[in-house]
Backbone as CSV, one residue per row, in Angstrom:
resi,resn,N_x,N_y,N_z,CA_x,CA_y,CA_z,C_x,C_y,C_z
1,UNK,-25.584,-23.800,10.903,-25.769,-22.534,10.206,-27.248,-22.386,9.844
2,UNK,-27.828,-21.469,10.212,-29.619,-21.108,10.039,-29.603,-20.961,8.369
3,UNK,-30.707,-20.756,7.905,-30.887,-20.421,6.754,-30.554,-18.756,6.130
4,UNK,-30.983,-18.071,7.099,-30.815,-16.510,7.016,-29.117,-16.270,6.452
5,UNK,-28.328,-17.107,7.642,-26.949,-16.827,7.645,-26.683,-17.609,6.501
6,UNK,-26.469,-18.627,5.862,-26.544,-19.314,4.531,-27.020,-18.459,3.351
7,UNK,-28.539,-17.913,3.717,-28.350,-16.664,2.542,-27.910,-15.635,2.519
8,UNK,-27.616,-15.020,3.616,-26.463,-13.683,3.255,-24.907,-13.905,3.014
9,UNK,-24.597,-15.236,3.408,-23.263,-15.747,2.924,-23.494,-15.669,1.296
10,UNK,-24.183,-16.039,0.732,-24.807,-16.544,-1.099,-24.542,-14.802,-1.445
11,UNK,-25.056,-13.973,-0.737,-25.460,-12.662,-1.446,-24.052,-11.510,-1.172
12,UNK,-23.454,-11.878,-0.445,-22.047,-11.480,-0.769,-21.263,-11.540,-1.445
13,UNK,-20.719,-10.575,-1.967,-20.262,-10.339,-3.607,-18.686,-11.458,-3.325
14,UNK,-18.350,-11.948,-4.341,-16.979,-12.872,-4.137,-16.200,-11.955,-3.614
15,UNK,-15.688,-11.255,-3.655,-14.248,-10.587,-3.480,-14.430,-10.297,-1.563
16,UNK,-16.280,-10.415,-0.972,-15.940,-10.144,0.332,-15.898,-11.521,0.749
17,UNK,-16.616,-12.398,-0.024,-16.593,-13.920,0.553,-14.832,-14.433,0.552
18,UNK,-14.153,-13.921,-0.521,-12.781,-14.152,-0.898,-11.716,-13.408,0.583
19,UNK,-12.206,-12.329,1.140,-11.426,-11.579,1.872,-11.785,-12.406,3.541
20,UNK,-13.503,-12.385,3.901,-13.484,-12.918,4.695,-13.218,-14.331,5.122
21,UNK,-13.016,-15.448,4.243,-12.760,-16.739,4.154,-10.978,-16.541,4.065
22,UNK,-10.516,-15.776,3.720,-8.995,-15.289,3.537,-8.526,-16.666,2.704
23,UNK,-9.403,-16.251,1.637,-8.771,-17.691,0.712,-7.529,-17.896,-0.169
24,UNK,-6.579,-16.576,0.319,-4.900,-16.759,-0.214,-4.523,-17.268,0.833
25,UNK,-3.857,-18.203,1.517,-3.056,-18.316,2.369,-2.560,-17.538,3.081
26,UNK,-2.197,-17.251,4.420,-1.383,-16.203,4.770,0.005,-16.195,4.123
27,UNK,0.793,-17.290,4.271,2.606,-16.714,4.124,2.098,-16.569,2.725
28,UNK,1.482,-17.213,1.527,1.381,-16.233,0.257,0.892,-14.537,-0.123
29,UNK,0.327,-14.774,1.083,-0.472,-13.725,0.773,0.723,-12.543,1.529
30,UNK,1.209,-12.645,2.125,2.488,-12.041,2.657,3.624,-11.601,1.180
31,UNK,3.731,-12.751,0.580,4.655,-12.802,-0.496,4.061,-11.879,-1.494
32,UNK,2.954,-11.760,-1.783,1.900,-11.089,-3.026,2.187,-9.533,-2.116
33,UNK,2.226,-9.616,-0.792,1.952,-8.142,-0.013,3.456,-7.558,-0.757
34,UNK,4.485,-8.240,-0.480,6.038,-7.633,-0.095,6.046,-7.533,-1.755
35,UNK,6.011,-7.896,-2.371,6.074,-7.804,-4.066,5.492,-6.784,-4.900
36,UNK,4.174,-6.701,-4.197,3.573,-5.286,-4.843,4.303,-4.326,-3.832
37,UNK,4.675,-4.107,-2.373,5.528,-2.792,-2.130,6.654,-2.632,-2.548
38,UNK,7.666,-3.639,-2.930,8.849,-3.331,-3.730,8.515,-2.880,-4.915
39,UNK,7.389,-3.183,-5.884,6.994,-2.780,-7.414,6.641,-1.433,-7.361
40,UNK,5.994,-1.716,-6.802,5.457,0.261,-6.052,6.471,1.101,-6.406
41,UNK,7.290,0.749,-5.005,8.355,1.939,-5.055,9.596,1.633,-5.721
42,UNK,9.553,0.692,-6.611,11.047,0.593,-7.337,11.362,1.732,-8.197
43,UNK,10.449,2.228,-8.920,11.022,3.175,-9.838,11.657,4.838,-9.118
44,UNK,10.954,4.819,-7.741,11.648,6.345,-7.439,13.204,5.520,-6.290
45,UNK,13.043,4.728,-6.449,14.057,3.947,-5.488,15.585,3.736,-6.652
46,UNK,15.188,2.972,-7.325,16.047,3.349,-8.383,17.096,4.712,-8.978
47,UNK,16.356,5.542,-8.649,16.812,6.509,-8.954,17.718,6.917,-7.914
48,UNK,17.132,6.894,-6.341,18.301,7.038,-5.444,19.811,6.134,-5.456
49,UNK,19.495,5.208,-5.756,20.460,3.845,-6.071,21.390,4.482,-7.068
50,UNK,20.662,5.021,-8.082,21.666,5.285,-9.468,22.324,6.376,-9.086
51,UNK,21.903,7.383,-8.376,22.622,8.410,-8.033,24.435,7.988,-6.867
52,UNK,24.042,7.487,-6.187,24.606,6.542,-4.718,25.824,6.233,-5.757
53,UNK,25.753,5.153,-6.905,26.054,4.148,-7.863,27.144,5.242,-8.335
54,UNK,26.616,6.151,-8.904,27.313,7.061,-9.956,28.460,7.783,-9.406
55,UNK,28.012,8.201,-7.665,29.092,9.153,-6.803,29.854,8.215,-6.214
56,UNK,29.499,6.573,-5.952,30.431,5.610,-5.721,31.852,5.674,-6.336
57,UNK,33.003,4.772,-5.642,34.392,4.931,-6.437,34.430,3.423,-7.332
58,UNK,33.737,2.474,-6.939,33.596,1.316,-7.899,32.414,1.528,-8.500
59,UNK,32.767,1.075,-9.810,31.571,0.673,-10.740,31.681,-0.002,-12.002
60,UNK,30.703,-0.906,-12.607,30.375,-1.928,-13.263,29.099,-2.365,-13.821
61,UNK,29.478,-2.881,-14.570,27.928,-3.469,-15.496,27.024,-4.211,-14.322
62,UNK,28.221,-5.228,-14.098,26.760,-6.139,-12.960,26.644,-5.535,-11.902
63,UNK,27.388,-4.828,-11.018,27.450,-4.188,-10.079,26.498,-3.224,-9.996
64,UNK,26.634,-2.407,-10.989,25.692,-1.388,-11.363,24.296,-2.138,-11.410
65,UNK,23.967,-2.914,-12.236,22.966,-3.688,-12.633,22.146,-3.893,-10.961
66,UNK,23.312,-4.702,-10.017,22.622,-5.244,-9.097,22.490,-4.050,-8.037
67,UNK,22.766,-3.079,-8.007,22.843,-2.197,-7.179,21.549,-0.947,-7.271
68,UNK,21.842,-1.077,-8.839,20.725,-0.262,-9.510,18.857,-1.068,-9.495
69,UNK,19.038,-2.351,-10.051,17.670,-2.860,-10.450,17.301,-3.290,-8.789
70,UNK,18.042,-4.795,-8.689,18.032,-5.723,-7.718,17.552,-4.990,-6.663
71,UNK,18.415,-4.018,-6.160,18.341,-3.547,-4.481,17.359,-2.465,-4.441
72,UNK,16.520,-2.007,-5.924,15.883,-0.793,-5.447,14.175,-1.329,-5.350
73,UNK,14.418,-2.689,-6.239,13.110,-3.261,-6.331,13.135,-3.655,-4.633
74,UNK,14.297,-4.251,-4.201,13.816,-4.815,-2.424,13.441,-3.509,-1.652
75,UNK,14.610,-2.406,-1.977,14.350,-1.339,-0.943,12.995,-0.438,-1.202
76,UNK,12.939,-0.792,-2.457,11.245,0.548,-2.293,10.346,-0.166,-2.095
77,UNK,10.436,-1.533,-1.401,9.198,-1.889,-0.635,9.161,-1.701,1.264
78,UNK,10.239,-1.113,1.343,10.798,-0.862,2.443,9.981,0.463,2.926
79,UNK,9.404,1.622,2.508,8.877,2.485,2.904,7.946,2.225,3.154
80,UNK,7.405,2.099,1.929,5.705,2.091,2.046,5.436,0.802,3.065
81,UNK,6.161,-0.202,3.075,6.057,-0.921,4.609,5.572,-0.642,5.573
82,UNK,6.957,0.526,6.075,6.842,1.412,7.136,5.689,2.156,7.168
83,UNK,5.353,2.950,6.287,4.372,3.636,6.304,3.268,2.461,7.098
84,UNK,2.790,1.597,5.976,1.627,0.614,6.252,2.003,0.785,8.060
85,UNK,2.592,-0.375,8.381,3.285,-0.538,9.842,2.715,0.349,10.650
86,UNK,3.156,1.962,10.361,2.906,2.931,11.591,1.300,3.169,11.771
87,UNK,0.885,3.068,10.252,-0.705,3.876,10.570,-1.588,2.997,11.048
88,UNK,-1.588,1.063,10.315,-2.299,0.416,11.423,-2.110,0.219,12.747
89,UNK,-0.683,0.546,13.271,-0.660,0.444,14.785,-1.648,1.098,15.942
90,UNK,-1.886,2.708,14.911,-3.053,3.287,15.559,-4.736,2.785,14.890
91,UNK,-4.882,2.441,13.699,-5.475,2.443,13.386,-6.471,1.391,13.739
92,UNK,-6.380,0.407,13.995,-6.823,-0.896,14.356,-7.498,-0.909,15.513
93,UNK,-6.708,-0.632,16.558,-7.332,-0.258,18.057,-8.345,1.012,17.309
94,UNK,-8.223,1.985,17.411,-9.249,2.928,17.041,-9.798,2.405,16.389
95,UNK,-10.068,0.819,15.611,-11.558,0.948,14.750,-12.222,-0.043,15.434
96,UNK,-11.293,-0.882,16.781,-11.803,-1.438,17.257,-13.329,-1.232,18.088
97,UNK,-12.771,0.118,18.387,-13.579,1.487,19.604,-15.006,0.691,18.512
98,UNK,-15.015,1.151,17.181,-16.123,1.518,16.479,-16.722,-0.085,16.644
99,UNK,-15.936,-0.930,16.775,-17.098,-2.400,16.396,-16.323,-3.097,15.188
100,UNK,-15.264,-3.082,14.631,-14.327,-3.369,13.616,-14.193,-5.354,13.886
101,UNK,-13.903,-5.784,13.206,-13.899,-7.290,13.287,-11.838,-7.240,14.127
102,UNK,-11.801,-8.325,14.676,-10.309,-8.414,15.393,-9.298,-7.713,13.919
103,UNK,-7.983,-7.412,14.577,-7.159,-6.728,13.959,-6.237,-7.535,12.838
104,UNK,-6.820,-9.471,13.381,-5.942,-9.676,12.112,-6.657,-9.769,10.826
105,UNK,-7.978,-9.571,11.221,-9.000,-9.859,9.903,-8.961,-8.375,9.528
106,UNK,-8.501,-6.948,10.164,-8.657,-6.494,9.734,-7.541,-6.049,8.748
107,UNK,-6.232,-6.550,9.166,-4.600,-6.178,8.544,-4.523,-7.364,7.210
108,UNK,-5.291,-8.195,7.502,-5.607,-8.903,5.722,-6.223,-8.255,4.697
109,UNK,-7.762,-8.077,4.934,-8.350,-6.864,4.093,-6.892,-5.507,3.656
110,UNK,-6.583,-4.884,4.947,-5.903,-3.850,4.634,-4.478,-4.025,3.978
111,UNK,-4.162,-5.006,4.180,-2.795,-5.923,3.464,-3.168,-5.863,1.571
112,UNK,-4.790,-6.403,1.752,-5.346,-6.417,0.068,-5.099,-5.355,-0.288
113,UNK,-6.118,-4.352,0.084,-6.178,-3.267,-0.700,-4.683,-2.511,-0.767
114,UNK,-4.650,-2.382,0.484,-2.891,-1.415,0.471,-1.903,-1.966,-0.922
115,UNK,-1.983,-3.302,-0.915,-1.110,-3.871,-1.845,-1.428,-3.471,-3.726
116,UNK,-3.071,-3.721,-3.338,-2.802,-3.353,-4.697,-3.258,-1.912,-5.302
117,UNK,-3.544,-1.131,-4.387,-3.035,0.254,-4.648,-1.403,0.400,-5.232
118,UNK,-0.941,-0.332,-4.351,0.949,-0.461,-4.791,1.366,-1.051,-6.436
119,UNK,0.540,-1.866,-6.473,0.338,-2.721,-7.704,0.199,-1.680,-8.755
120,UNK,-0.978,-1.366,-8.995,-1.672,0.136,-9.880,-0.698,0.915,-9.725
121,UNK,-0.308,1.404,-8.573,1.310,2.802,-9.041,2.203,2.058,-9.717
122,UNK,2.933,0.719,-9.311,4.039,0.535,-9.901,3.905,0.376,-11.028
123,UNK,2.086,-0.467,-11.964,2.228,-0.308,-13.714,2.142,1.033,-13.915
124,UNK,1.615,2.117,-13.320,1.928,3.345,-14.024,3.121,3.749,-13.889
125,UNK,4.076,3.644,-13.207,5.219,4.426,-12.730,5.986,3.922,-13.575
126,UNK,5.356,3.056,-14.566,6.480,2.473,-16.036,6.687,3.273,-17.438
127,UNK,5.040,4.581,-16.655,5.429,5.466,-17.688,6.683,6.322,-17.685
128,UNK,6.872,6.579,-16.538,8.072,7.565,-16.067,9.443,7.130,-17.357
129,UNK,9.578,5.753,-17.411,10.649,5.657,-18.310,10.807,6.824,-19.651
130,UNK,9.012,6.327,-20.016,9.097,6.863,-21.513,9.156,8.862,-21.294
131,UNK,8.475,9.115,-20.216,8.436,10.438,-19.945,8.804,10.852,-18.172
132,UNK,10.103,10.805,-18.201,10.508,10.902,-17.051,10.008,12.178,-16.393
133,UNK,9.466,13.197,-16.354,9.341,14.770,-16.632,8.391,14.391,-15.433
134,UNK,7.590,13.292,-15.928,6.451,12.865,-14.812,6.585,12.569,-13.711
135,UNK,7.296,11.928,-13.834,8.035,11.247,-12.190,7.825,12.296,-11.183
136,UNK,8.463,13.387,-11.454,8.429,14.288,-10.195,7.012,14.760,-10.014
137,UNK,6.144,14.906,-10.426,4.736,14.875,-10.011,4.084,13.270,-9.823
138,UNK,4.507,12.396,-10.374,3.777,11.104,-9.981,4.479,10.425,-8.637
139,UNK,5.327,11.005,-8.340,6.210,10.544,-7.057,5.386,10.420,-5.625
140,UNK,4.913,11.832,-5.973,3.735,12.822,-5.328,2.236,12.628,-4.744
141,UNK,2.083,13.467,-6.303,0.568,13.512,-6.193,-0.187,12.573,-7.193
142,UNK,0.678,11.433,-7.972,-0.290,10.623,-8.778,-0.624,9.165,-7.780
143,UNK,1.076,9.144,-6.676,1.372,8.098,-5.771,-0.122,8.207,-4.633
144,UNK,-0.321,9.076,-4.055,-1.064,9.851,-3.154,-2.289,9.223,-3.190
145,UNK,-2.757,9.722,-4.654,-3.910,9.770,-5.279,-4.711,7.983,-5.535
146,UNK,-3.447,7.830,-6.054,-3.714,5.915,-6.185,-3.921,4.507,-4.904
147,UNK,-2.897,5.097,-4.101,-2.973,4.473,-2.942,-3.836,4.977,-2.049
148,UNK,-4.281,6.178,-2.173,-5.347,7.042,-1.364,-6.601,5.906,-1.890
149,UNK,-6.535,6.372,-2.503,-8.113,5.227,-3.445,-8.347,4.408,-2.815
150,UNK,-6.747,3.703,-2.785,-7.223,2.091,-2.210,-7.427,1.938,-1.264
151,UNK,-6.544,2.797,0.139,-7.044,2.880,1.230,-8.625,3.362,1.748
152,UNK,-9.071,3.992,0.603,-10.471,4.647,0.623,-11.690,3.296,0.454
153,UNK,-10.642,2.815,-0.475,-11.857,1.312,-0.415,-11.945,0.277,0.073
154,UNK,-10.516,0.620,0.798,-10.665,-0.565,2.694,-11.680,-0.130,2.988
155,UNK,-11.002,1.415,3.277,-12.882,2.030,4.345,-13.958,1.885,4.036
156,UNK,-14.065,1.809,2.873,-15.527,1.427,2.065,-16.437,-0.104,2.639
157,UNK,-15.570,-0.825,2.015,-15.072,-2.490,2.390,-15.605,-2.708,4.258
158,UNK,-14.997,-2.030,4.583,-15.176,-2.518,6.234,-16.303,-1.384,7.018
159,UNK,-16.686,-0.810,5.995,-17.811,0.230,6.705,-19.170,-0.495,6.069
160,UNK,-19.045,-1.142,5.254,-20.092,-1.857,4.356,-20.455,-3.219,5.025
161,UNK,-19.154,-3.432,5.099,-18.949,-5.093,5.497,-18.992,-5.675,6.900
162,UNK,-18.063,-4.748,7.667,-17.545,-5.470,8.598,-17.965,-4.698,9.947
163,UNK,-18.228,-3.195,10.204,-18.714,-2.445,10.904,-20.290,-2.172,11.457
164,UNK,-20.626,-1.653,12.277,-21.750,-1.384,12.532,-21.943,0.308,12.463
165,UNK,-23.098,0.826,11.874,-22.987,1.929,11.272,-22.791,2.732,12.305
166,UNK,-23.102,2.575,14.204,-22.459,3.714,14.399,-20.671,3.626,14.350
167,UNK,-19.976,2.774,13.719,-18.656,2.653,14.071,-17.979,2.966,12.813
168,UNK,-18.780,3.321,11.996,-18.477,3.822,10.552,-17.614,5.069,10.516
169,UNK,-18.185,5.909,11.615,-17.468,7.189,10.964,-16.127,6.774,12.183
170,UNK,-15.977,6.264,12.903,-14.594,6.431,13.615,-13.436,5.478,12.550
171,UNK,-14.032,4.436,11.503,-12.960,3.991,10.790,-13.060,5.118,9.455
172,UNK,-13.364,6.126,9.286,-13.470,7.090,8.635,-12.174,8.184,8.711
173,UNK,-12.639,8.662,10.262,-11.815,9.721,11.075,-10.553,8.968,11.101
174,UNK,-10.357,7.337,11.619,-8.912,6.629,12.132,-8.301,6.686,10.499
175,UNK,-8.910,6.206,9.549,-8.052,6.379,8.006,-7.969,7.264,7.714
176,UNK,-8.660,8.452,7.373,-8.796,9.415,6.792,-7.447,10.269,7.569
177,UNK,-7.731,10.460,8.266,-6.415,11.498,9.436,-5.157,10.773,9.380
178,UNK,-5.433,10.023,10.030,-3.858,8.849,10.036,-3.056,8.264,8.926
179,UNK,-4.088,7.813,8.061,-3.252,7.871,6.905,-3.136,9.170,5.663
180,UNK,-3.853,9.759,6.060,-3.933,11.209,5.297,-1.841,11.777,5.545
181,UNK,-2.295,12.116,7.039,-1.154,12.738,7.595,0.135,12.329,7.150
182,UNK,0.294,10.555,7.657,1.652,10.478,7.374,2.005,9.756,5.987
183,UNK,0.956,9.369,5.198,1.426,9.028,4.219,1.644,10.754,2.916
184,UNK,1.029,12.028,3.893,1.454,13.551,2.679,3.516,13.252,3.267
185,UNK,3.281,13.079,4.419,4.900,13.437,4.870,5.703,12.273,3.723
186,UNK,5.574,11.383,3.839,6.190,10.631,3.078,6.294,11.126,1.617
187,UNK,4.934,11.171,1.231,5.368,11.571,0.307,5.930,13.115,-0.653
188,UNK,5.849,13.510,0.925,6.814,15.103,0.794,8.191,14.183,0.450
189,UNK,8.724,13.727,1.295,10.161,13.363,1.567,10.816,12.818,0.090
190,UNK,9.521,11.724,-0.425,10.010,11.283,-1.746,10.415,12.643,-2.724
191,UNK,9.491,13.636,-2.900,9.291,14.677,-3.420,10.913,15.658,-3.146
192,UNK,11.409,15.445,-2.266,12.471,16.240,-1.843,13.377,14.979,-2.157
193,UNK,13.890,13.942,-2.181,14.723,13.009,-3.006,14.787,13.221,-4.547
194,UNK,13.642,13.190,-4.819,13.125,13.401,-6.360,13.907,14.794,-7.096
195,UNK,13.331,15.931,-6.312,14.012,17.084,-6.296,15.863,17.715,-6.396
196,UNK,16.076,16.418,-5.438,17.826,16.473,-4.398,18.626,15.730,-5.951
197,UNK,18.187,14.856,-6.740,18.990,14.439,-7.384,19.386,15.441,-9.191
C-alpha cells in the first residue's frame, strides 16, 4: 500500500471506512436488514391483519395476539423487500454503465441506508398509536419522504465515494426515476389499504 493510498484511507470519514471494509458481517447484516423492514412496515401491516382477524370466524386472545402483532411485524417487511428487490435489479447494472463499484458492494451500502430509512419510519410510525388520524398521511407521504432521504443518501454516498464524476449523474437518473416511480405506486397501494379499512 503507497503512502497516498494509506492517507486517503485515514481521511475517510468512519461510516465510509465502516461501509467499504463491510465491517457487519454479511448474514448479520442481513438480520439488521430483515428487522428494520418488518419494523418499518409493521404498523400499517397490522392494521390489515386486524381487519382479516375481526371478519375471521375464529377468534382469541393469543390468536388474535399472534395474528395481529407476530405476523404483521414478519409480513410488513415483506413489501418494502420487494420493493428494494425490483429497483436494484435495474439499478445496479445502470450504475454500473456510470463506473459504480461491483453490485455486491453496491447492495451493502444500499442494504445500509435502505434499512435504516426503515428504521426512522418504524420509530415514528409509533406515533400513529397515540394519534392514529396520522397514519393515513404517514402511510404515504411521511413513509415516502423518510425512505426517500435515505435512498438520497446512498446517492450521495456513492456519487462522493464510489463513482467517477462523469458516472454521477446516471446513479442520479437510475435512483431518482426507478425508485421515485415504484416506490409512489407502492405507496399509493398502502394509501388505498389504509383508506379500504
Amino acid at each position: 500500500m503507497t503512502e497516498s493510498t494509506a492517507e486517503n484511507k485515514r481521511e475517510l470519514p468512519f461510516f465510509v471506512r465502516m461501509m467499504r471494509n463491510k465491517s457487519i458481517p454479511l448474514p448479520l447484516h442481513y438480520v439488521l436488514f430483515g428487522l428494520c423492514m418488518c419494523f418499518g412496515g409493521w404498523y400499517s401491516m397490522r392494521g390489515v391483519l386486524a381487519l382479516l382477524a375481526e371478519t375471521s370466524v375464529m377468534s382469541g386472545g393469543l390468536r388474535a395476539f399472534l395474528c395481529n402483532e407476530v405476523m404483521a411485524f414478519l409480513l410488513g417487511g415483506v413489501m418494502p423487500f420487494l420493493v428494494q428487490f425490483v429497483v436494484t435489479r435495474f439499478t445496479y447494472r445502470m450504475m454500473l454503465v456510470g463506473g459504480a463499484p461491483a453490485p455486491s458492494v453496491q447492495a451493502y451500502a444500499f442494504r445500509t441506508f435502505y434499512a435504516l430509512g426503515y428504521l426512522v419510519y418504524g420509530a415514528f410510525s409509533m406515533i400513529y398509536f397515540a394519534v392514529p388520524m396520522l397514519a393515513l398521511y404517514g402511510e404515504t407521504i411521511i413513509r415516502f419522504v423518510i425512505v426517500g432521504a435515505a435512498v438520497s443518501l446512498y446517492v450521495f454516498y456513492e456519487c462522493r465515494y464510489n463513482m467517477p464524476k462523469s458516472g454521477r449523474a446516471v446513479a442520479v437518473y437510475s435512483y431518482g426515476l426507478m425508485f421515485s416511480v415504484i416506490y409512489l405506486v407502492y405507496c399509493a397501494a398502502s394509501l388505498l389499504m389504509m383508506i379500504g379499512r
